[in-house]
N, C-alpha and C positions, 0 to 999 in steps of 0.2 A: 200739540193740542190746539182744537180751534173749534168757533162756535159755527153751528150750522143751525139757520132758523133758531128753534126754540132747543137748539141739543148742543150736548159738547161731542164735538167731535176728536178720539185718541188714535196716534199713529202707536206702535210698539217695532220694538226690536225682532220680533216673535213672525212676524208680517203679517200681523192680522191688523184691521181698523175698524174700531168701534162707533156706533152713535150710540150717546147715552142721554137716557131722559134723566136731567138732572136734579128728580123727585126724589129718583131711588138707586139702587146700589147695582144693579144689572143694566148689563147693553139692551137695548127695547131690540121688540119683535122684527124680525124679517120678512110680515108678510106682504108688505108693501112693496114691488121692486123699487118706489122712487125714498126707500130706506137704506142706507148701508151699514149693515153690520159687520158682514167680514167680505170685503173685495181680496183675499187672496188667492181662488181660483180665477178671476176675471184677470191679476197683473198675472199668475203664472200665462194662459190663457196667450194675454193679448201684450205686454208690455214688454216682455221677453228679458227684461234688464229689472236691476232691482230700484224698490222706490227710495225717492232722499227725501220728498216732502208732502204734504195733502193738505188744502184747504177749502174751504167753505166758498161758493161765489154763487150767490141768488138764490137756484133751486136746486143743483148740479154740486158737484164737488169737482178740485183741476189737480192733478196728479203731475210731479215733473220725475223723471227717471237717471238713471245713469247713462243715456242712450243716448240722451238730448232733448228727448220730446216731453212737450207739454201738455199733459191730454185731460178733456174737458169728459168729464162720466156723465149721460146723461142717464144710465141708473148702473144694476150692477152688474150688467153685462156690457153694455155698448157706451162708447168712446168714441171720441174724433179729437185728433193730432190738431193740437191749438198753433203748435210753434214748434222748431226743430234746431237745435244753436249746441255745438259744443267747440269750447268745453264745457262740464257739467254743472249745473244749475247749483247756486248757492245761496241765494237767498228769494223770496217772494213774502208778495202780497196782492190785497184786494184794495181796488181803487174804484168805489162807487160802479162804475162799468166796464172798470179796466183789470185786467189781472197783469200784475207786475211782475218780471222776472228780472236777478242781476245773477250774472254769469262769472267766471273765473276768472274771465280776462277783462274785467270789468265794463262787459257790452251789459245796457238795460234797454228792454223792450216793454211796452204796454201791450197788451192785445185783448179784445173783447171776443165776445161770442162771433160775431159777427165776420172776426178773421182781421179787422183793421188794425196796421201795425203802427205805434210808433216809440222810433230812439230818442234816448235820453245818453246827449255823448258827453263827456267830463270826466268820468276817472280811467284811469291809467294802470288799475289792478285792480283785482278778486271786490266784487262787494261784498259784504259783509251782512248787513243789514236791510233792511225797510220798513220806515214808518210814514204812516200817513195823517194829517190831522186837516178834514175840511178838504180844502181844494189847494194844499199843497200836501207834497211828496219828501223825504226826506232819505236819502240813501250814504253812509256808512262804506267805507272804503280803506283797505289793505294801504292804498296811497298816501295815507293818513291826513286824509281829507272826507266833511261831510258836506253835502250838496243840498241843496231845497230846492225843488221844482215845480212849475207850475204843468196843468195838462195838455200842454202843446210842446211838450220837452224840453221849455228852453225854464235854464239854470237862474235863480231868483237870489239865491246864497248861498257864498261857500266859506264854510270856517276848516281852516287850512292850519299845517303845521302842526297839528294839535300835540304832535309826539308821542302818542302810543296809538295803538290800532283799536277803533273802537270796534266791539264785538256784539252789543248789543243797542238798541236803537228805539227812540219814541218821541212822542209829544207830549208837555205836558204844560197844560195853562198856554198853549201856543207857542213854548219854548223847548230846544230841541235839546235830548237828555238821552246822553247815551254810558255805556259802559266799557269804561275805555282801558280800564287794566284789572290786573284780580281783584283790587280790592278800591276800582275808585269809582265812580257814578258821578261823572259830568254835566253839567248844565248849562247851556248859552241860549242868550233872549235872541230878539230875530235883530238890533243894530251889531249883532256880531261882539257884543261883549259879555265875559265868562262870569255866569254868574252866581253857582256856588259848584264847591267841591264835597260829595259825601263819599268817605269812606266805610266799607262794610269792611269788619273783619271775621275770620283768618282771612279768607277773598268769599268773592261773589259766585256765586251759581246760577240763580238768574233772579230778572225782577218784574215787575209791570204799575202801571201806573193805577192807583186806588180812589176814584176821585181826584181830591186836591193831593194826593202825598204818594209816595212812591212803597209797595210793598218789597220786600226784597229777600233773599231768602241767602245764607253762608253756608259756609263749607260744615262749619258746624252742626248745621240744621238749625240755627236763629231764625226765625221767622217776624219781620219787625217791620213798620208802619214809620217815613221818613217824609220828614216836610220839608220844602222846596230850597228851603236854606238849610238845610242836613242834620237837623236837628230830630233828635228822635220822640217818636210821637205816641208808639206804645210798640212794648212790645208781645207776640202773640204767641208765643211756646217755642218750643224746640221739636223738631220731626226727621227722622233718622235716614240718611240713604235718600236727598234730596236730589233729582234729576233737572228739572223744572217744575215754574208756576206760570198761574193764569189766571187772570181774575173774571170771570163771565157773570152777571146777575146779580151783581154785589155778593156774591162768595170766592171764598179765594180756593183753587184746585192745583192741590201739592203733588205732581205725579214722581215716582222713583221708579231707579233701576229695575225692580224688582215688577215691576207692570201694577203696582198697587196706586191708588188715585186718591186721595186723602181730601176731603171736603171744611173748609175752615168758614164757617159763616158768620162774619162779623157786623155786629150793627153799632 
């Protein structure tokens, strides 16, 4: 899931990709090509590999594949190969003007429209992650190390050892917060000191940051509201068959297995 412009953008199992006007309960119209509603003729088409992720970057949407390439839609027929690296792509994101990619073997590139590449060298296995807050970079590593970067690739902080693999990754209030076992959601400020532990039980499914507090979602279907020192702050129902969430426009979107997208609007 990810925001494009004023839309939520949903990837599915099915291989279709939605833009949704998130007024109402249907994918908006196709008659626009610089709209995408379903690019699965353009990847059969043109990508020949299957896709692992889709994001949002200015006007365009960046596709990476099983193949190695990274390729920028400039509607829903035509593409151009941003980048080409395997082994295959495992994590990304968008950086103001840079689209992010970390790789298996723990290679990370930036690269713009434009084609300008640059490495970010430091870990030593699979990324995992990436978050961004501002004008640094934050990347999540199998090596069980996280790194902070600034946009010339050189490495600003690394909190190291941590002892489990963190799987999920962000900022929050400027402090780097990720998810580092089934059932625990880490925090460390930027002098590299740990500064709280929130556990979600049975484990975690995923989470994102809500404002000041962290929303998060169990194995359960708990859906609950956690402030910065892990203390819980309300909690918002239960929801069945939880895949992932995402918080866009101050609403929280609960997507499951089952390709259903569950809208929680809290004020």
């Amino acid at each position: 899931v990810a925001n494009f412009q004023d839309f939520l953008v949903s990837s599915s199992r099915d291989n279709t990709i939605c833009v949704w006007n998130t007024e109402g309960t249907e994918p908006i119209s196709n008659n626009n090509t610089r709209v995408w509603k379903d690019l699965k003729e353009a990847f059969i088409l043109d990508c020949e590999s299957p896709v692992i992720s889709i994001m949002a970057f200015k006007e365009v949407l960046v596709s990476t594949s099983a193949d190695g390439n990274a390729r920028l839609w400039l509607d829903a027929k035509t593409n151009q190969i941003l980048f080409h690296h395997t082994p295959a792509n495992t994590s990304r994101c968008v950086w103001d003007e840079n689209v992010v990619l970390g790789y298996m073997d723990g290679k990370m590139v930036a690269t713009d429209e434009n084609g300008k590449l640059i490495e970010f060298k430091g870990h030593v296995s699979a990324i995992s992650d990436l978050a961004v807050c501002d004008e640094k970079l934050a990347s999540s590593s199998y090596d069980l190390t996280i790194l902070v970067w600034n946009k010339k690739g050189q490495c600003l902080n690394k909190f190291k050892n941590i002892g489990i693999n963190p799987k999920q990754l962000m900022f929050l209030q400027g402090n780097v917060v990720a998810g580092c076992a089934n059932d625990h959601i880490c925090i460390w400020k930027e002098d590299n000191t740990f500064s709280s532990l929130i556990v979600v039980k049975p484990y975690i499914k995923s989470f994102d940051v809500f404002g000041n507090h962290i929303v998060t979602s169990a194995s359960d279907g708990l859906v609950q509201l956690i402030d910065a020192k892990g203390k819980i702050y309300e909690r918002l129902g239960y929801h069945k068959n939880i895949d992932t969430l995402k918080v866009f426009g101050g609403k929280i979107y609960i997507a499951s297995p089952t390709g259903k997208i569950t809208v929680v609007d809290y004020e």
